[in-house]
C-alpha positions as CSV (number, residue, x, y, z in Angstrom):
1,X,87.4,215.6,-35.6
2,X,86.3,219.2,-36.1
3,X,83.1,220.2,-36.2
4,X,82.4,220.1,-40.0
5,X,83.1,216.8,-40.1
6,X,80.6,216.0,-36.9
7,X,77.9,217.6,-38.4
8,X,79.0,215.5,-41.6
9,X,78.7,212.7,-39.8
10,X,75.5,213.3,-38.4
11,X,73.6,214.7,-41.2
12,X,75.2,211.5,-43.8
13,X,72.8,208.9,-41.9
14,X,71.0,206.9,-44.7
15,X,73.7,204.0,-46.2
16,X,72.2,202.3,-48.6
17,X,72.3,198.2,-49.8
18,X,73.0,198.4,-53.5
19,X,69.7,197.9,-55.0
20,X,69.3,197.4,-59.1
21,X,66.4,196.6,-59.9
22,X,64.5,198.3,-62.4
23,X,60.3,198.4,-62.8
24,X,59.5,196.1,-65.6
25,X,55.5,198.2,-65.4
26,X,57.5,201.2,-66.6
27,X,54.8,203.4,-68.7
28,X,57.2,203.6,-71.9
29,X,54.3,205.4,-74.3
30,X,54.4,208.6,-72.1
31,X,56.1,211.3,-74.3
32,X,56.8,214.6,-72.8
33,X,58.3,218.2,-74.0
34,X,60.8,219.5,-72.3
35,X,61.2,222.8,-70.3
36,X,64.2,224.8,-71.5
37,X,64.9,225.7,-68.4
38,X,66.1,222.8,-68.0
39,X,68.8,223.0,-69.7
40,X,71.4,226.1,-69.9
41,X,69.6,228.2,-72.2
42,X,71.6,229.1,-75.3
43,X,71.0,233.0,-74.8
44,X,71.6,233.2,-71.2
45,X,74.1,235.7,-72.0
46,X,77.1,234.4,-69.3
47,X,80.5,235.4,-70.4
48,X,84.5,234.6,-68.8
49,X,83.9,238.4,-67.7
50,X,80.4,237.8,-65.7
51,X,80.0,237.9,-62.0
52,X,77.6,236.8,-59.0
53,X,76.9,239.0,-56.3
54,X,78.2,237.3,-53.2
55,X,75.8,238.1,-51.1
56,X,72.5,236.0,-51.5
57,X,68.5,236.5,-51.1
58,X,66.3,234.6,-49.5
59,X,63.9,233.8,-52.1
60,X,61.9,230.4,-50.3
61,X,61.8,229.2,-46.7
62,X,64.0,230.9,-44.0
63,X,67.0,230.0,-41.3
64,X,64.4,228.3,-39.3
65,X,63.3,224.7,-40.2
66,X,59.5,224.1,-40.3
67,X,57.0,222.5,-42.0
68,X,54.4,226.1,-43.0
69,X,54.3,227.1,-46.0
70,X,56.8,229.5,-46.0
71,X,59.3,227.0,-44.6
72,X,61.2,224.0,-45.4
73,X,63.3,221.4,-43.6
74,X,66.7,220.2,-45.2
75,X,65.4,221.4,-49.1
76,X,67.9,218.9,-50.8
77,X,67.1,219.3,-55.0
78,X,65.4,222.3,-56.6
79,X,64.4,223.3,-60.0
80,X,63.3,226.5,-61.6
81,X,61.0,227.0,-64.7
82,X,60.7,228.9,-67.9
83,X,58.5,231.3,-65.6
84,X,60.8,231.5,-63.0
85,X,59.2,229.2,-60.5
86,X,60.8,227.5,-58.1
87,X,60.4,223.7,-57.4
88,X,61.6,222.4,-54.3
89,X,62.4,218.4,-52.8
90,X,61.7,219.9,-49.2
91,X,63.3,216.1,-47.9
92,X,62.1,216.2,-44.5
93,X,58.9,217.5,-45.0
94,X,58.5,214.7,-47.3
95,X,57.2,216.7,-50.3
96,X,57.3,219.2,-53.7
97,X,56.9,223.0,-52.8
98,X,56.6,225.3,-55.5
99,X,57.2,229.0,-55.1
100,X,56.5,231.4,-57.9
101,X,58.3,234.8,-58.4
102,X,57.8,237.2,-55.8
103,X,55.9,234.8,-53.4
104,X,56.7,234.3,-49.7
105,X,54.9,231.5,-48.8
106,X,55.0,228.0,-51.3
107,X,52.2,225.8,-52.5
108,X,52.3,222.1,-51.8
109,X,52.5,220.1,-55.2
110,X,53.4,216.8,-54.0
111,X,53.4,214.6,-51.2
112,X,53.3,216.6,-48.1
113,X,51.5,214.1,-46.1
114,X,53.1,211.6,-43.3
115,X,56.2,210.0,-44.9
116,X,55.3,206.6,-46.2
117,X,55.0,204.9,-49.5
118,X,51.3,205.0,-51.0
119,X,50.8,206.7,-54.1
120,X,50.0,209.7,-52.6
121,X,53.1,210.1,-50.4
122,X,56.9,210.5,-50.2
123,X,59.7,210.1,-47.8
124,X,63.1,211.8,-48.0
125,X,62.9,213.0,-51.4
126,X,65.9,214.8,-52.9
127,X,65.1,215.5,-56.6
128,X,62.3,216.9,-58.7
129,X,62.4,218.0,-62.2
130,X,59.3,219.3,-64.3
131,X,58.4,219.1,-67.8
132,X,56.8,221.9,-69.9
133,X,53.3,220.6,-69.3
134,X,54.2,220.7,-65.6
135,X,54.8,216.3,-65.1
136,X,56.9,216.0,-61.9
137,X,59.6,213.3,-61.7
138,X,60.6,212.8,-58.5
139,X,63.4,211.0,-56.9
140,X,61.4,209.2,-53.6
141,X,64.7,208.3,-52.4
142,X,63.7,206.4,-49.1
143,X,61.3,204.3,-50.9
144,X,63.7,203.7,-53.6
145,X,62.2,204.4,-56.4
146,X,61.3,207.7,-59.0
147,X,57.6,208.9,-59.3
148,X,56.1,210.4,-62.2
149,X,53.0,212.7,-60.7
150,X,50.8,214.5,-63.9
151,X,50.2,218.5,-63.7
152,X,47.6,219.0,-60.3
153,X,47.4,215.2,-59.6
154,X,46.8,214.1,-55.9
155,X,49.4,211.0,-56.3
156,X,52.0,209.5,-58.2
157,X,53.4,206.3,-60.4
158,X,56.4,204.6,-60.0
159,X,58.2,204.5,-63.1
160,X,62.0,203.0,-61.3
161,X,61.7,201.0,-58.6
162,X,64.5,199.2,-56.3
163,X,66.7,202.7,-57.1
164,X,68.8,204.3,-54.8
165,X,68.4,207.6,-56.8
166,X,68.9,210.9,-56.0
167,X,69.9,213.2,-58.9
168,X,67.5,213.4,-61.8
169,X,67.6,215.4,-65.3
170,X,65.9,215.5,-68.5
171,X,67.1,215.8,-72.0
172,X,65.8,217.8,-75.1
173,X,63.8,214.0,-76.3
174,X,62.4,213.8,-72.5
175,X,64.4,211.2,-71.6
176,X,64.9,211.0,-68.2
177,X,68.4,210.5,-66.2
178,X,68.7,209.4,-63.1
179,X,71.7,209.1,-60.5
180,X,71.9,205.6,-58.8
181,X,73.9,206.2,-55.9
182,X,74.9,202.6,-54.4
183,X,74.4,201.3,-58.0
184,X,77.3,203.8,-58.8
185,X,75.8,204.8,-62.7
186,X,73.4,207.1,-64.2
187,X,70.3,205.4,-65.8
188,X,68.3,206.7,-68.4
189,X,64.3,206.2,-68.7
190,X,62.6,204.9,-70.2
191,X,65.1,203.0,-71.9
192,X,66.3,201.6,-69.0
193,X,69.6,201.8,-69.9
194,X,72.8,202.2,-68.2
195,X,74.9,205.1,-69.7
196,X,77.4,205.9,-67.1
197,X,79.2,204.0,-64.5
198,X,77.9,200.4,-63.7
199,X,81.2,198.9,-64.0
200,X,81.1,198.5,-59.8
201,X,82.4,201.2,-57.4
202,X,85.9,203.0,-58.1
203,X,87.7,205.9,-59.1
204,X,88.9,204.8,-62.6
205,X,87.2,206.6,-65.6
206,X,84.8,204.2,-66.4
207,X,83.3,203.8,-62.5
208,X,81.8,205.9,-60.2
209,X,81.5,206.3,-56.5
210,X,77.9,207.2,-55.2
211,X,77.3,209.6,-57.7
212,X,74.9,212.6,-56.7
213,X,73.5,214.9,-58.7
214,X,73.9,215.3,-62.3
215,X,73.0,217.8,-65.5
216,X,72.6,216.7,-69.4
217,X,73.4,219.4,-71.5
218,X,72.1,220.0,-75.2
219,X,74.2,217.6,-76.7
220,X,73.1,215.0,-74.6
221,X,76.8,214.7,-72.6
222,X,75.9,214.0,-68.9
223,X,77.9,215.8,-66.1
224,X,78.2,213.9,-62.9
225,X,78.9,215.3,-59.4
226,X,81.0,212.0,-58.7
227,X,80.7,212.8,-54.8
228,X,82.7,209.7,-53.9
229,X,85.6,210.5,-55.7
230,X,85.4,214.5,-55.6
231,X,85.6,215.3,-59.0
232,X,82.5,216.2,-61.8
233,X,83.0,213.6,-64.6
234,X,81.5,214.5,-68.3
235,X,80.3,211.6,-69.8
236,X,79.7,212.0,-73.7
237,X,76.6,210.3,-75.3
238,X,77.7,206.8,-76.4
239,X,81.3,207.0,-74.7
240,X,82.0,204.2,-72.7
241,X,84.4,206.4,-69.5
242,X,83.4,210.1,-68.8
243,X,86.4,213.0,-68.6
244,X,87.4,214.8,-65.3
245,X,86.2,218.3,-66.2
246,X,86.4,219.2,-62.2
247,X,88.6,218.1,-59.1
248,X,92.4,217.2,-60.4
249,X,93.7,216.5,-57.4
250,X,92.2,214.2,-54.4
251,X,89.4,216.0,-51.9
252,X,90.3,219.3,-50.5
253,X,89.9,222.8,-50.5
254,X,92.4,224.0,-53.2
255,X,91.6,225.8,-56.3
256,X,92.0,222.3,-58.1
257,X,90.5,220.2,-55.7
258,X,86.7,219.4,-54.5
259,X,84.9,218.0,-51.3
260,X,82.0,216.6,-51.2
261,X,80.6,217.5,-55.1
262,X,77.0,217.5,-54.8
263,X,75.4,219.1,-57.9
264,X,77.1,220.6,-61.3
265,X,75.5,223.0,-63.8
266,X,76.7,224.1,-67.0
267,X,76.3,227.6,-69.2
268,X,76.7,228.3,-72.6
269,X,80.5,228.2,-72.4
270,X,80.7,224.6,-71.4
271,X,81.6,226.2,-68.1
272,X,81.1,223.9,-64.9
273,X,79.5,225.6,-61.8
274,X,80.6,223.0,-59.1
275,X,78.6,222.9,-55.8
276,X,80.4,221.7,-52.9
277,X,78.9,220.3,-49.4
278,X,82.2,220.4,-47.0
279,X,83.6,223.2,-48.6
280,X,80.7,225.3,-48.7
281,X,80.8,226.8,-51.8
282,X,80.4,227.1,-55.7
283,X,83.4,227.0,-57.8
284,X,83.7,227.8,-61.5
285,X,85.6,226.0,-64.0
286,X,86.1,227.0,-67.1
287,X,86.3,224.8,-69.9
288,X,89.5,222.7,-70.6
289,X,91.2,224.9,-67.3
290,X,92.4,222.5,-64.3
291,X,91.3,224.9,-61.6
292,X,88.8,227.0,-60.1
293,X,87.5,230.2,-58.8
294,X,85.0,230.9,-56.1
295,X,82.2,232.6,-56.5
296,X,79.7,231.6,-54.1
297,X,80.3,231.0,-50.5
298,X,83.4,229.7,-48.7
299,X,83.9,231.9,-45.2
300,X,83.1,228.5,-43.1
301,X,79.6,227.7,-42.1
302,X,77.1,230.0,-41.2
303,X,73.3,231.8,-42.0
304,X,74.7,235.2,-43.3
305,X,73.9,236.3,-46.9
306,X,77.4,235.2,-48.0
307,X,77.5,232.1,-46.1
308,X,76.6,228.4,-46.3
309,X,75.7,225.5,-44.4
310,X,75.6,222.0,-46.1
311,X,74.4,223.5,-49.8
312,X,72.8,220.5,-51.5
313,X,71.9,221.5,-55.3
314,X,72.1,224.5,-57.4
315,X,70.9,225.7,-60.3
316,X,70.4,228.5,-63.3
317,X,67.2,230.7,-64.2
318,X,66.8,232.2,-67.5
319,X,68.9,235.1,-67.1
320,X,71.7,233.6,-65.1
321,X,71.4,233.9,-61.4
322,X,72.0,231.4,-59.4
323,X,69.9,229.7,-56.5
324,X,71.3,227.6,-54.3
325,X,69.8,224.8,-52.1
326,X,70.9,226.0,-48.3
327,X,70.0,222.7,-46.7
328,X,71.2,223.4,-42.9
329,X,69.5,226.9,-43.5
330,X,66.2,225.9,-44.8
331,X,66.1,228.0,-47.3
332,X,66.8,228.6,-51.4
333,X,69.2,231.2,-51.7
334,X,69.6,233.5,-54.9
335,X,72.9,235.0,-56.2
336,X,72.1,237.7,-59.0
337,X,74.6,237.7,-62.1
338,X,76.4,240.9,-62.7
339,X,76.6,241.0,-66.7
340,X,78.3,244.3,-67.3
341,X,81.4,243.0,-68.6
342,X,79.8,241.1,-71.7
343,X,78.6,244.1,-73.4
């Protein structure tokens, strides 16, 4: 066994029952509007001929795991606002950080107390998304279930419960997706409706296998980081199997292959941005191509600005960069976008 996989095995330690349950006091009347950050945006001017500097900034916490304000400990999920703001699920502080542009240190926005499962706490979170009036939804993963918390409240509301979630997303109608990993399908609030997988765990193209984290694009199509079965399945509104878009060929580190897909974006192109865990980097697929580039990472495991250790999520601001959760590193890296060829 070499050492990535022992620090694989160490660092995988929750297994989950499958748990399917879903709140029955879901609020449904809450309608919200949607950040277009959270989705692609249809400007962000990304071409085939655009780049990423491969060497990233340290924009939140730092290679050494803490619990201040200008650390974090294993940041699993993050999302970034219209304004650039970053929003963190620090998982083993147990809480929401939020840094805005330009800031060193974060401000707590959620949780952050002792793990446990009041209203006012959360324990091994690994997803938050935010609406454009600033409502959290957050996946409180060890407590199985997602919390809504309202703009500067003190607690939360469980809208899911009996979830094993862990990737979340919303949609241009502010619907709200959610990953069920041991349930092996996406969910989608507050419809409560299953609209990918749920057909038991597998690799044929109507199942999933512990699906991670996911991204709904315009259109409504959701892209799955179907960690299980390394590949990124798109999964077309009202289709009843999803497409490989990513990973042809069985778990490895070939330009057609994935290991360990944990999070998937997607630009303006329809091109896939495929975060992976073992093979410590972000590849890019372009759309209807059966293999990859890197861009981000890949030199084995390491704190240097061009390394990775464990990434967990990624994600898009406005103009294009990309940020990527550094989990062993405790810390959100940024890798600015070189646009010079899409003039």
């Amino acid at each position: 066994m070499n050492r990535i996989e022992q620090a694989l095995q160490f660092s995988e330690l929750f297994l989950y029952d499958e748990f399917s349950t879903i709140s029955s006091d879901i609020r449904t009347e809450e309608i919200f509007s949607i950040s277009s950050s959270i989705l692609t945006s249809s400007n962000d001017g990304i071409c085939a001929g655009a780049t990423w500097n491969p060497n990233g900034i340290t924009v939140a916490g730092s290679k050494t795991q803490g619990s201040e304000l200008n650390q974090l400990a294993y940041p699993e999920g993050l999302f970034i606002d219209d304004d650039g703001s970053i929003f963190i699920a620090d998982r083993d502080n147990h809480r929401v950080i939020k840094y805005v542009p330009g800031s060193s240190h974060g401000q707590i926005v959620a949780g952050g107390n002792k793990p446990g499962n009041n209203s006012n706490q959360l324990n091994t979170l690994t997803k938050v998304v935010v609406s454009q009036d600033g409502t959290m939804f957050i996946c409180d993963r060890e407590n199985q279930r997602v919390q809504l918390w309202s703009k500067n409240a003190n607690h939360g509301e469980t809208i899911m419960k009996n979830i094993t979630c862990w990737g979340l997303a919303l949609d241009i109608e502010g619907s709200l997706y959610v990953s069920d990993m041991a349930g092996h399908r996406v969910m989608k609030w507050p419809q409560n409706q299953i609209i990918a997988g749920g057909n038991g765990k597998g690799n044929a193209l109507n199942q999933l296998a512990n699906p991670y984290h996911i991204f709904v694009d315009r259109e409504q199509s959701i892209f799955i980081a179907d960690k299980g079965n390394n590949r990124v399945l798109q999964w077309k509104k009202g289709e009843t199997q999803g497409t490989v878009i990513a990973g042809f060929n069985g778990y490895g580190n070939g330009v057609d292959q994935l290991y360990r897909p944990y999070s998937v974006v997607i630009d303006q192109m329809k091109t896939a941005y495929v975060l992976e865990y073992i093979n410590l980097r972000v590849t890019r697929w372009f759309k209807d191509e059966k293999s990859s580039s890197i861009i981000i990472g890949g030199p084995g495991f390491g704190s240097e600005s061009n390394q990775l250790y464990f990434p967990r999520d990624l994600a898009f601001d406005r103009q294009g960069n990309l940020y990527v959760a550094d989990g062993n590193n405790h810390r959100i890296q940024m890798f600015s976008i070189n646009k010079s060829a899409c003039q």
